[in-house]
PDB file of N, CA, C, O and CB in Angstrom:
ATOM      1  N   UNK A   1      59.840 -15.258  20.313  1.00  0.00           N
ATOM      2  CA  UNK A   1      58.824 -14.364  20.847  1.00  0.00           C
ATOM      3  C   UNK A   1      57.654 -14.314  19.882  1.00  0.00           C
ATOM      4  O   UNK A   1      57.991 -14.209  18.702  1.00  0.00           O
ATOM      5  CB  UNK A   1      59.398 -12.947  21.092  1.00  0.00           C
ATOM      6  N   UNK A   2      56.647 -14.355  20.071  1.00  0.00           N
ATOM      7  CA  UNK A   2      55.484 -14.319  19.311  1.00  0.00           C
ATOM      8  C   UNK A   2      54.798 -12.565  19.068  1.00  0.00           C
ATOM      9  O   UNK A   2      54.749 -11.599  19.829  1.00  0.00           O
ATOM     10  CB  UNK A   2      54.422 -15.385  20.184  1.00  0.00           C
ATOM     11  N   UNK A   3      54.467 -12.719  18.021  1.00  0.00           N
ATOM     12  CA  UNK A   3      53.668 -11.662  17.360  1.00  0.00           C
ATOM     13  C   UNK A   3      52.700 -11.239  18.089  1.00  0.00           C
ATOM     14  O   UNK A   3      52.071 -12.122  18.672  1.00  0.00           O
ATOM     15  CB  UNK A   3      53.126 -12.003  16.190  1.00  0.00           C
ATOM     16  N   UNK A   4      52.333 -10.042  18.267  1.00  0.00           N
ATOM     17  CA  UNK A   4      51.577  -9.021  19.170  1.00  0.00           C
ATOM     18  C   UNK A   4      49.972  -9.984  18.734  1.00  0.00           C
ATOM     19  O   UNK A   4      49.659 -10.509  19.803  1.00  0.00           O
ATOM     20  CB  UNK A   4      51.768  -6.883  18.541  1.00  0.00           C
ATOM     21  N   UNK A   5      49.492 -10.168  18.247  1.00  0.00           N
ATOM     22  CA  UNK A   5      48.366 -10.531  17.976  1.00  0.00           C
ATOM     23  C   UNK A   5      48.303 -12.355  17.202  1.00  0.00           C
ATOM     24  O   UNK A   5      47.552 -12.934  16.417  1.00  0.00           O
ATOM     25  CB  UNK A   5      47.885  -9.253  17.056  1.00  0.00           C
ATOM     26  N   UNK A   6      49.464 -12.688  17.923  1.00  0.00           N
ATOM     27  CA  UNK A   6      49.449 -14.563  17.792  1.00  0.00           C
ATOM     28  C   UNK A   6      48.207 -14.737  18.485  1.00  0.00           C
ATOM     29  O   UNK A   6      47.597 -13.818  19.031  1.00  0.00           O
ATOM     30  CB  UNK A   6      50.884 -15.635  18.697  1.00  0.00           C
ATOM     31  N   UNK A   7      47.656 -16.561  18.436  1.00  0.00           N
ATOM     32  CA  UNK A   7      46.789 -16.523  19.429  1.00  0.00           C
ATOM     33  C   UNK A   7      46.692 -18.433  19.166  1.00  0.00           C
ATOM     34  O   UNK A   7      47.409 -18.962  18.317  1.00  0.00           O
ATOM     35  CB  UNK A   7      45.248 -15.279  19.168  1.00  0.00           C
ATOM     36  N   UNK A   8      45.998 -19.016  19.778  1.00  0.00           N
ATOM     37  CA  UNK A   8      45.999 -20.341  19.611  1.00  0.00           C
ATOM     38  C   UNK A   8      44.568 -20.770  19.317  1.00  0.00           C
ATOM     39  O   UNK A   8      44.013 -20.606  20.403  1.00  0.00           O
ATOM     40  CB  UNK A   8      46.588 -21.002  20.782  1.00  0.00           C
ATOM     41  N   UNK A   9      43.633 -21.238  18.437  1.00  0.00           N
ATOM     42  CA  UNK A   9      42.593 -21.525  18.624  1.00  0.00           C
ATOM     43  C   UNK A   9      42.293 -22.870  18.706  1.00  0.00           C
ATOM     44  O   UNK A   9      42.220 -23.415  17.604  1.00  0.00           O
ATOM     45  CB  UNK A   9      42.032 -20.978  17.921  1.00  0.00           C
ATOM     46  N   UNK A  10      42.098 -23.569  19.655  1.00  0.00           N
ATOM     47  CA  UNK A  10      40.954 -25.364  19.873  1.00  0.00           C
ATOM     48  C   UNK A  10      39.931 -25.342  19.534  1.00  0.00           C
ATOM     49  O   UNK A  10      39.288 -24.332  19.249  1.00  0.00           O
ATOM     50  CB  UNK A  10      40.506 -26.040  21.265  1.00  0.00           C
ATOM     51  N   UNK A  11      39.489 -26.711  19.488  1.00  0.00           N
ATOM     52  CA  UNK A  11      38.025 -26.912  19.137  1.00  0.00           C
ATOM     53  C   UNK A  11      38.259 -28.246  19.465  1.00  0.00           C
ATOM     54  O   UNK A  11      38.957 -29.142  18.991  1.00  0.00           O
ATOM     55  CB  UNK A  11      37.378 -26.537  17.595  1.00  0.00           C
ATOM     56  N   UNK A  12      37.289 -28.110  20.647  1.00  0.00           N
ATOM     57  CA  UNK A  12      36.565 -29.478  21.188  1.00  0.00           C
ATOM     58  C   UNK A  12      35.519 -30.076  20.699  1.00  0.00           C
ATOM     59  O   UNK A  12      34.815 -29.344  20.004  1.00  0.00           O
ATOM     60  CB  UNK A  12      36.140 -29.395  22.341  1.00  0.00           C
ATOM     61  N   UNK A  13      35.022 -31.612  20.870  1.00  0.00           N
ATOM     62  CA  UNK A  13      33.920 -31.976  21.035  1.00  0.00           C
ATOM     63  C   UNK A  13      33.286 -31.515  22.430  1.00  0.00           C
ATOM     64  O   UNK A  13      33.663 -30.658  23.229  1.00  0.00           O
ATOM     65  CB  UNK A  13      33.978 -33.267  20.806  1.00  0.00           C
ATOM     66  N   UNK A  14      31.979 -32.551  22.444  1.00  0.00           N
ATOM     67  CA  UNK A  14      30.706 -32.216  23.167  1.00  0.00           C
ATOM     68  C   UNK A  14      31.779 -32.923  24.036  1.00  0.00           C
ATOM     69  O   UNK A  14      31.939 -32.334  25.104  1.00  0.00           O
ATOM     70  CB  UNK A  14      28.936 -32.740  22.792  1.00  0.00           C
ATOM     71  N   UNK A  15      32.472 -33.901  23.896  1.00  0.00           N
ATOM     72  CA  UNK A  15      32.898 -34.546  25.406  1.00  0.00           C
ATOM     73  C   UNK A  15      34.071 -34.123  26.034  1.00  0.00           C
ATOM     74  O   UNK A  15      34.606 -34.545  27.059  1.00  0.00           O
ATOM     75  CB  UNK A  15      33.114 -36.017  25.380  1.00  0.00           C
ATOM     76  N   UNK A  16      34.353 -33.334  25.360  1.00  0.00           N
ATOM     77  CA  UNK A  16      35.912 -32.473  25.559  1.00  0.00           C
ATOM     78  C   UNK A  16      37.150 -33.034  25.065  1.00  0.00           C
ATOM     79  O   UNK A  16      38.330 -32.867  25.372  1.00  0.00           O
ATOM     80  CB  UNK A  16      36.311 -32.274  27.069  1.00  0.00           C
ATOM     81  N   UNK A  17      36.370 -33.956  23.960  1.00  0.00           N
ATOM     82  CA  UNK A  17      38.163 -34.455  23.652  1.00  0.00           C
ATOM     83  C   UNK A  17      38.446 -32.907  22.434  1.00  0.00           C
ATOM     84  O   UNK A  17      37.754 -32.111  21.799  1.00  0.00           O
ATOM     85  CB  UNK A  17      38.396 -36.797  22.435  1.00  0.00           C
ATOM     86  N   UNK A  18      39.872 -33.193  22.674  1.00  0.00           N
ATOM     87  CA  UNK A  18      40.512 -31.677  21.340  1.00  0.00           C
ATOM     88  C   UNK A  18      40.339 -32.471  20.058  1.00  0.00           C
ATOM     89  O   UNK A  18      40.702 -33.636  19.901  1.00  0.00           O
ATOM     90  CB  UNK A  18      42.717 -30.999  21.417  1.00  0.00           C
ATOM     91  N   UNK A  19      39.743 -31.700  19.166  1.00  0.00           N
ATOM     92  CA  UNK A  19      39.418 -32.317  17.827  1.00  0.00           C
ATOM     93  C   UNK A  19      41.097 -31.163  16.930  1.00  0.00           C
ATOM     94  O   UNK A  19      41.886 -31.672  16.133  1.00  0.00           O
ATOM     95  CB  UNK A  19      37.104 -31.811  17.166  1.00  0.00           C
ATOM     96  N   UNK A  20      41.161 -29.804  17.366  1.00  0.00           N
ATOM     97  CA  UNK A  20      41.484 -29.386  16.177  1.00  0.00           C
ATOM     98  C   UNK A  20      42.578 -28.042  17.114  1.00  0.00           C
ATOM     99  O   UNK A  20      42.093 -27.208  17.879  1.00  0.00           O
ATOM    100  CB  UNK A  20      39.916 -28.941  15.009  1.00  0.00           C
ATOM    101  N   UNK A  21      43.807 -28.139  16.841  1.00  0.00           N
ATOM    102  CA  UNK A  21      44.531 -27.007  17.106  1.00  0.00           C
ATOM    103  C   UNK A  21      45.506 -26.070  15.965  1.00  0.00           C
ATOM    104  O   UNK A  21      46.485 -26.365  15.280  1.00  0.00           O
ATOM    105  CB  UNK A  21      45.312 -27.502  18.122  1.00  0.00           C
ATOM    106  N   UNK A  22      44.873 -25.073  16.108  1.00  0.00           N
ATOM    107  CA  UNK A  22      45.488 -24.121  15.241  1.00  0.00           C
ATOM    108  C   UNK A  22      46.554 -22.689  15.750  1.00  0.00           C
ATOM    109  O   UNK A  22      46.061 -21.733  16.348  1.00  0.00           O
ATOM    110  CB  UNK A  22      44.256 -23.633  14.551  1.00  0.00           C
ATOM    111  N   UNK A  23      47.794 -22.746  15.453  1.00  0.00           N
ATOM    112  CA  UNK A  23      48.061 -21.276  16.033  1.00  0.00           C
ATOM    113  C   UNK A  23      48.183 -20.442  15.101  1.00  0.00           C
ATOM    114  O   UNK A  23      48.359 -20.974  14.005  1.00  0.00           O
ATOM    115  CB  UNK A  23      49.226 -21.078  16.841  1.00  0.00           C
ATOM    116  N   UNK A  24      48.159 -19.357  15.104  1.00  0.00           N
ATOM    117  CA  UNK A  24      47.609 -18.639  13.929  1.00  0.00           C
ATOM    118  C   UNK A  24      48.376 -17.218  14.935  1.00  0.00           C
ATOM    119  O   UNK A  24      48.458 -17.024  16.148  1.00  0.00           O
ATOM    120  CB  UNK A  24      45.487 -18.795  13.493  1.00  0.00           C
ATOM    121  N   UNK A  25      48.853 -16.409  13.680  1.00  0.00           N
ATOM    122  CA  UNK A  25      49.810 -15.077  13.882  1.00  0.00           C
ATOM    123  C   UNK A  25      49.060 -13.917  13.259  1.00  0.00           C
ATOM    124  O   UNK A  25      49.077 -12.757  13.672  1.00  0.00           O
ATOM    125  CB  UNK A  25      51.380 -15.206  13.104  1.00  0.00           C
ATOM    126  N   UNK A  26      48.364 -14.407  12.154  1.00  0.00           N
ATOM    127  CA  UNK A  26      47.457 -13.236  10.704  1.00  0.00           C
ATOM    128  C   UNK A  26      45.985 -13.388  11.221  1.00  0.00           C
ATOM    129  O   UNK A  26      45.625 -14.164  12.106  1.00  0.00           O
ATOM    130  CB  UNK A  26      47.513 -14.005   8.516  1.00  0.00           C
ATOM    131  N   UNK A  27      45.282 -12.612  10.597  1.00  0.00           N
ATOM    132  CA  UNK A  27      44.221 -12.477  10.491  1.00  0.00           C
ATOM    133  C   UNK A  27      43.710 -12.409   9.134  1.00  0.00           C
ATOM    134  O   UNK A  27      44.369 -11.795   8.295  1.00  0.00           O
ATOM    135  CB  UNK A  27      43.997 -11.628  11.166  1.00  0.00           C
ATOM    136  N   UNK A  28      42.719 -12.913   8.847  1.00  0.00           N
ATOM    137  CA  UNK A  28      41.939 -13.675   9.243  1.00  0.00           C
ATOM    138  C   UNK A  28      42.276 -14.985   9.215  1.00  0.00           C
ATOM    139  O   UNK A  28      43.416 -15.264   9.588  1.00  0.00           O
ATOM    140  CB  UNK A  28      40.998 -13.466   8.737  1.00  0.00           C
ATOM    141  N   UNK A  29      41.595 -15.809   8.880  1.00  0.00           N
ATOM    142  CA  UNK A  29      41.993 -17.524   8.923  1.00  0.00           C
ATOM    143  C   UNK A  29      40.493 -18.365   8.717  1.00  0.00           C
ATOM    144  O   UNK A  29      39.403 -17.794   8.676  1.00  0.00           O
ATOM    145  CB  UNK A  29      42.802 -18.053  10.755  1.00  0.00           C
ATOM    146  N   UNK A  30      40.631 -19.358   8.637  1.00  0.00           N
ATOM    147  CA  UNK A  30      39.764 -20.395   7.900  1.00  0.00           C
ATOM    148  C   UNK A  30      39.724 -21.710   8.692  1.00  0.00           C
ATOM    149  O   UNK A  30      40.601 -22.573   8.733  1.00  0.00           O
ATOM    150  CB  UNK A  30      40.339 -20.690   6.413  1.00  0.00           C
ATOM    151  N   UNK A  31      38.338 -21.691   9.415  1.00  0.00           N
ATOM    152  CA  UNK A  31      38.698 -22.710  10.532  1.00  0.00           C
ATOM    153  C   UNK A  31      38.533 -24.152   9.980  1.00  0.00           C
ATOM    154  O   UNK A  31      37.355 -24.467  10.150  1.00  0.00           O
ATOM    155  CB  UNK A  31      37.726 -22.517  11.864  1.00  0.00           C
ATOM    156  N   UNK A  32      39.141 -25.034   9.463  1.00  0.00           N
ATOM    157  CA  UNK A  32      38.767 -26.389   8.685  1.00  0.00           C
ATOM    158  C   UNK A  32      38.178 -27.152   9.519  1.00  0.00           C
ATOM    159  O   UNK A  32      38.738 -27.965  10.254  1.00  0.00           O
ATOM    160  CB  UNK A  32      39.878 -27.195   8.091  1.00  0.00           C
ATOM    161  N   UNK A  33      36.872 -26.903   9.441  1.00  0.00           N
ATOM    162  CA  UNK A  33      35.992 -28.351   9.632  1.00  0.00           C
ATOM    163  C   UNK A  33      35.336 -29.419   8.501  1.00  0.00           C
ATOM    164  O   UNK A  33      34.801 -30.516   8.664  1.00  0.00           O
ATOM    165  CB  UNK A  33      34.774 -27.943  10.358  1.00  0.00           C
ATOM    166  N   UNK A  34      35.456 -29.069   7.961  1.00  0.00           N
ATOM    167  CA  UNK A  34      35.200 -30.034   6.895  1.00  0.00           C
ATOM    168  C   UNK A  34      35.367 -31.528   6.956  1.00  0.00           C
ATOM    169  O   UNK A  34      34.450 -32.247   6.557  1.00  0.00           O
ATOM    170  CB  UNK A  34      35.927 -29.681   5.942  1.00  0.00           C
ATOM    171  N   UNK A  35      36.414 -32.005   7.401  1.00  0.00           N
ATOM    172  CA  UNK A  35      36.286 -33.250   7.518  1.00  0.00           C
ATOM    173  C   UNK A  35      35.570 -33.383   9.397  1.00  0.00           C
ATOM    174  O   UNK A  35      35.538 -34.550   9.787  1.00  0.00           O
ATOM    175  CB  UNK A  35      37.954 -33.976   7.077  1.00  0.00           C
ATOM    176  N   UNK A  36      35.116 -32.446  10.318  1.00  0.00           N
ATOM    177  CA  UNK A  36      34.728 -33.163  11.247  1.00  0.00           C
ATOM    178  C   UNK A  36      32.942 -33.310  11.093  1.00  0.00           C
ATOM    179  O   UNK A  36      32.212 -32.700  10.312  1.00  0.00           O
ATOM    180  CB  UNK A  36      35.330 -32.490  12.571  1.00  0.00           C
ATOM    181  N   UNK A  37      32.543 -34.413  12.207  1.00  0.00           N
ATOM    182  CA  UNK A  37      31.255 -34.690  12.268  1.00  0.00           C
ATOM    183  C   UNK A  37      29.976 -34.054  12.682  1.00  0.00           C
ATOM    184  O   UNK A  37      29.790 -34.013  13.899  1.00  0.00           O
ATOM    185  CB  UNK A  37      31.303 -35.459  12.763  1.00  0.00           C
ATOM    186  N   UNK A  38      29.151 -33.599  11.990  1.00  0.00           N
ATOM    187  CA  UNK A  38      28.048 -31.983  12.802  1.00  0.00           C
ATOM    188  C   UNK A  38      27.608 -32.728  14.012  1.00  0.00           C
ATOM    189  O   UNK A  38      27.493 -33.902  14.365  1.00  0.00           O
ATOM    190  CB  UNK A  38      26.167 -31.231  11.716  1.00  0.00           C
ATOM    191  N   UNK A  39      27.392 -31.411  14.545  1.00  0.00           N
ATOM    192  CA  UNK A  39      26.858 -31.491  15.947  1.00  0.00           C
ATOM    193  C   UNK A  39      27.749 -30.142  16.656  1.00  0.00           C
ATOM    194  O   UNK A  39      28.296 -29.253  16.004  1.00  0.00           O
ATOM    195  CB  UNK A  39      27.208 -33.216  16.739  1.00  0.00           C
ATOM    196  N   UNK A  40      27.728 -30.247  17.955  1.00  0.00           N
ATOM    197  CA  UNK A  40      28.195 -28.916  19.005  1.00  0.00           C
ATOM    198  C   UNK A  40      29.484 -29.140  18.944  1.00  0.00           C
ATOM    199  O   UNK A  40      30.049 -30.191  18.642  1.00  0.00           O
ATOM    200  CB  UNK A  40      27.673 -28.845  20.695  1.00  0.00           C
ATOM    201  N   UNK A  41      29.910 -28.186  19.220  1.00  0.00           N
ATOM    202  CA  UNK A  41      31.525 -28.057  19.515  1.00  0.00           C
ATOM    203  C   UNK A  41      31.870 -26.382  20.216  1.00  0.00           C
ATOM    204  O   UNK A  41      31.468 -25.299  19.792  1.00  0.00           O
ATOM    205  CB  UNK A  41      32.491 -28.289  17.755  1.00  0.00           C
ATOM    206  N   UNK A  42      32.584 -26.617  21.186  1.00  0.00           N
ATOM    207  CA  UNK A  42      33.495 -25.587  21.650  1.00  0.00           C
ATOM    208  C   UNK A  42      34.638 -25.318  20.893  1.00  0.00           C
ATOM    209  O   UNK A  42      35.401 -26.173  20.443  1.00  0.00           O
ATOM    210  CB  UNK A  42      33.923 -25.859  22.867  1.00  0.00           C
ATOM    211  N   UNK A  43      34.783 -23.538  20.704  1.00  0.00           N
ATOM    212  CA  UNK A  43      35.830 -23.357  20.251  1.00  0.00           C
ATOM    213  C   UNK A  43      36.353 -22.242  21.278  1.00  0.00           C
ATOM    214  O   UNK A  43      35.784 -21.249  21.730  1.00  0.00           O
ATOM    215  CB  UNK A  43      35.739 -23.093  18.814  1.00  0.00           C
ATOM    216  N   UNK A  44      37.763 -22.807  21.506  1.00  0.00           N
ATOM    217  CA  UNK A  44      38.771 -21.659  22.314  1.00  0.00           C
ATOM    218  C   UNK A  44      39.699 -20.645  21.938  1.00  0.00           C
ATOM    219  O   UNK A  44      40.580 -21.228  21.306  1.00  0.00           O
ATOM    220  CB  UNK A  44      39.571 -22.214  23.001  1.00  0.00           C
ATOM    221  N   UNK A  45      39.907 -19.663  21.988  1.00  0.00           N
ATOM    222  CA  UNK A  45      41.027 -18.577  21.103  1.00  0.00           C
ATOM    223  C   UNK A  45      41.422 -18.000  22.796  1.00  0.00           C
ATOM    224  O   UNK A  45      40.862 -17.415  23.723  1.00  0.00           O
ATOM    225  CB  UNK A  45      40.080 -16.964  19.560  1.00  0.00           C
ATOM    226  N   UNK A  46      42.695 -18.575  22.479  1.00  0.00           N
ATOM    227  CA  UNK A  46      44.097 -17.926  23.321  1.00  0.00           C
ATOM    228  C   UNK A  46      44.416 -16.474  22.908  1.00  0.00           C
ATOM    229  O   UNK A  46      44.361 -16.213  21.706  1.00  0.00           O
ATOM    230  CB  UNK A  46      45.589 -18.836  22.957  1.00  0.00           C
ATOM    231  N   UNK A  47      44.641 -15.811  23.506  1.00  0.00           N
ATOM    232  CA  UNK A  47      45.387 -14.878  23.240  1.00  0.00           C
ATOM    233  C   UNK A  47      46.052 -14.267  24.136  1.00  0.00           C
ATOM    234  O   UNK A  47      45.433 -13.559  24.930  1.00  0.00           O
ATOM    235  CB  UNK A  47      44.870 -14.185  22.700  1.00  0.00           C
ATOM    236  N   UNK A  48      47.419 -14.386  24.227  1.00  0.00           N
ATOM    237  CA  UNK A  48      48.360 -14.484  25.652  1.00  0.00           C
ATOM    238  C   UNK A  48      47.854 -14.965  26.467  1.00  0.00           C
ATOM    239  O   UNK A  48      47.533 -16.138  26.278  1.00  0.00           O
ATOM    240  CB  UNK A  48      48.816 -13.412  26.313  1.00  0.00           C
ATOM    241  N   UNK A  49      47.519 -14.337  27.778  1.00  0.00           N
ATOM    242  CA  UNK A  49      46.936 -15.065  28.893  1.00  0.00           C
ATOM    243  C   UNK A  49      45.306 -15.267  29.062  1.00  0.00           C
ATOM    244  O   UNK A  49      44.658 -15.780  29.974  1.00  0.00           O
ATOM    245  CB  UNK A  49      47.427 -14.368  30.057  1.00  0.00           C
ATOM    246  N   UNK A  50      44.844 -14.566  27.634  1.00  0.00           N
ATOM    247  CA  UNK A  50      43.154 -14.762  27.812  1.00  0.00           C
ATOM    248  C   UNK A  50      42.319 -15.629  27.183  1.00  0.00           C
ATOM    249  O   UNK A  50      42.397 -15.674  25.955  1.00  0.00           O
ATOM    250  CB  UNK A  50      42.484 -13.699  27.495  1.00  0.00           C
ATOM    251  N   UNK A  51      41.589 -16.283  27.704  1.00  0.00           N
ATOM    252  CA  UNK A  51      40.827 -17.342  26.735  1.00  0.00           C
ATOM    253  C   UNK A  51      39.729 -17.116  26.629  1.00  0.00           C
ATOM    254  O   UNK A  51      39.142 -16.637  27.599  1.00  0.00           O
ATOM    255  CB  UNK A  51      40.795 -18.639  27.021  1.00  0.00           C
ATOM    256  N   UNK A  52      38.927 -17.409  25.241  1.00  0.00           N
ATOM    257  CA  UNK A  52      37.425 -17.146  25.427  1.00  0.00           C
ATOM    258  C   UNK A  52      36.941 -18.082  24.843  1.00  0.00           C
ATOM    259  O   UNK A  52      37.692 -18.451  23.940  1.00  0.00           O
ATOM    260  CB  UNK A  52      36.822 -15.929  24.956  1.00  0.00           C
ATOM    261  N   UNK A  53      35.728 -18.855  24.941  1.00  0.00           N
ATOM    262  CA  UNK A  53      35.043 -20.473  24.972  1.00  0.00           C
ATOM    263  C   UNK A  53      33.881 -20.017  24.363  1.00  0.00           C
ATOM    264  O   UNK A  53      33.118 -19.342  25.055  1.00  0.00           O
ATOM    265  CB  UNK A  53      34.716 -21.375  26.596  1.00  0.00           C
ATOM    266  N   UNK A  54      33.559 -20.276  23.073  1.00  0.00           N
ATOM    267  CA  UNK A  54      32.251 -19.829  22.725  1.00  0.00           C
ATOM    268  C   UNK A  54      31.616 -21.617  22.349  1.00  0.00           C
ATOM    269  O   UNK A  54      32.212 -22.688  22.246  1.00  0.00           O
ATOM    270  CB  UNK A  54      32.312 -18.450  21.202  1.00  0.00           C
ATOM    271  N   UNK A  55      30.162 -21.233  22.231  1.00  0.00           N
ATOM    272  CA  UNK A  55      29.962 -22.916  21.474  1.00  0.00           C
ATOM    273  C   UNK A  55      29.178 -22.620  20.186  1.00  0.00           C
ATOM    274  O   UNK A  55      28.293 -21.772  20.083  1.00  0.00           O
ATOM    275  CB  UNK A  55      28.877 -24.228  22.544  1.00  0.00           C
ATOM    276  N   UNK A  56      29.740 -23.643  18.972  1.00  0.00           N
ATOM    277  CA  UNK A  56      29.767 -23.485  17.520  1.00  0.00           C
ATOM    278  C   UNK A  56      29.258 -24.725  17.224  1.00  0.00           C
ATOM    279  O   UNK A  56      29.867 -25.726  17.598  1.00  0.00           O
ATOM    280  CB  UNK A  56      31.134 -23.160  16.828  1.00  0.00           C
ATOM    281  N   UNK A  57      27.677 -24.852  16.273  1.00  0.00           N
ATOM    282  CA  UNK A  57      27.268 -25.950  15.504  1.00  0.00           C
ATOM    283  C   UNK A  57      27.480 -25.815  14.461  1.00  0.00           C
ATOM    284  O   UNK A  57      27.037 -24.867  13.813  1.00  0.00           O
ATOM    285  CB  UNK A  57      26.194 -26.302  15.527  1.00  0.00           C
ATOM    286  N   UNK A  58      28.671 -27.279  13.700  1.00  0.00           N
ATOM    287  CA  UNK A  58      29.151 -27.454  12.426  1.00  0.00           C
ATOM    288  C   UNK A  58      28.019 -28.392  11.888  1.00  0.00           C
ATOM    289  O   UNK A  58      27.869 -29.527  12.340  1.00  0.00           O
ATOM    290  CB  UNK A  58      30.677 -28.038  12.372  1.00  0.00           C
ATOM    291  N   UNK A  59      27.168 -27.827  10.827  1.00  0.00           N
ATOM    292  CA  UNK A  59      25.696 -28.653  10.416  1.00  0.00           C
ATOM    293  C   UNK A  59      26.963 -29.526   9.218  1.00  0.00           C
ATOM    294  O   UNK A  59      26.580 -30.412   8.454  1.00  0.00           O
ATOM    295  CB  UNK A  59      23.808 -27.318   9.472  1.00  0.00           C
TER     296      UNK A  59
END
């Protein structure tokens, strides 16, 4: 059973492939981009049944 405040976060590219999945139980957290390439990216955070899609430029 997962922790009241688990959640899953993705991060896509511009073309929708999944670059990066994290599940994460704590707060806060540290999203590693570092090794990906700048430009746009979507990021998704699960949390039980809700998702929210924001879009994030890694310069």
């Amino acid at each position: 059973m997962s922790a009241p405040n688990a959640s899953e976060i993705l991060l896509f590219n511009i073309s929708g492939v999944e670059m990066l999945k994290i599940n994460k139980t704590s707060e806060p957290f540290v999203l590693p981009v570092s090794n990906l390439s700048p430009g746009l990216y979507f990021i998704a955070v699960k949390i039980g049944a809700s998702i929210t899609t924001k879009k994030i430029l890694i310069n």
